[in-house]
C-alpha positions in Angstrom: 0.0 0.0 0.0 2.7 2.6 0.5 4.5 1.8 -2.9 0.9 2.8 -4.3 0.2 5.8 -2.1 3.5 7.0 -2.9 3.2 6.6 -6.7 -0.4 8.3 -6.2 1.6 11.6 -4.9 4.8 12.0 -6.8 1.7 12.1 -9.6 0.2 15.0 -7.2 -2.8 13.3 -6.5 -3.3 13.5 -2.4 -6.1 10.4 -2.3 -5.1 9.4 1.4 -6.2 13.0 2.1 -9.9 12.5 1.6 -10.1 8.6 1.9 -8.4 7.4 5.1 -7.7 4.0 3.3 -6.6 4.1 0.2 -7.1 0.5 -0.8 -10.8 0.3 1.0 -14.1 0.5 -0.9 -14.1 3.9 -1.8 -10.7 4.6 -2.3 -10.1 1.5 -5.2 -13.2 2.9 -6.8 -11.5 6.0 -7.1 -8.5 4.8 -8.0 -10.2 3.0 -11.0 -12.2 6.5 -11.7 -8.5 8.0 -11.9 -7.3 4.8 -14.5 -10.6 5.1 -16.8 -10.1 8.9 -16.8 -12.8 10.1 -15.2 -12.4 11.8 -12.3 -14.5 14.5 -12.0 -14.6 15.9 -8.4 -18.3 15.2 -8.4 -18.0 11.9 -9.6 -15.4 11.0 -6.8 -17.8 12.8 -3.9 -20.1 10.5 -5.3 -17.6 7.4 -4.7 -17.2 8.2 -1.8 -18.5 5.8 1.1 -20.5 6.6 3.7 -17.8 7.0 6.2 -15.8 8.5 4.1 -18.4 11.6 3.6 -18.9 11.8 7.5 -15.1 11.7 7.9 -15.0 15.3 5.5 -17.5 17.1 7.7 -15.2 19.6 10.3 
């Protein structure tokens, strides 16, 4: 997991910033998102799990 959180941000892409677990639910479906090419913020809010919303809230 860190080779591939470490890859994620030499690309600039901070993932473990809004997913606490990069390789749980919503941060693979994310990650695939990023592959296909479309990652559009709202369609990564809308990857987001549950916990992962409430996690966002300050």
């Amino acid at each position: 997991m860190n080779r591939v959180q470490k890859v994620l941000e030499a690309a600039n892409i901070k993932l473990a910033s809004v997913a606490s677990d990069v390789m749980g639910v919503s941060g693979r479906a994310m990650l695939a998102a990023i592959v296909e090419g479309s990652a559009s913020p709202e369609l990564m809010a809308d990857l987001a799990n549950v916990p992962c919303e409430k996690s966002m809230i300050y």
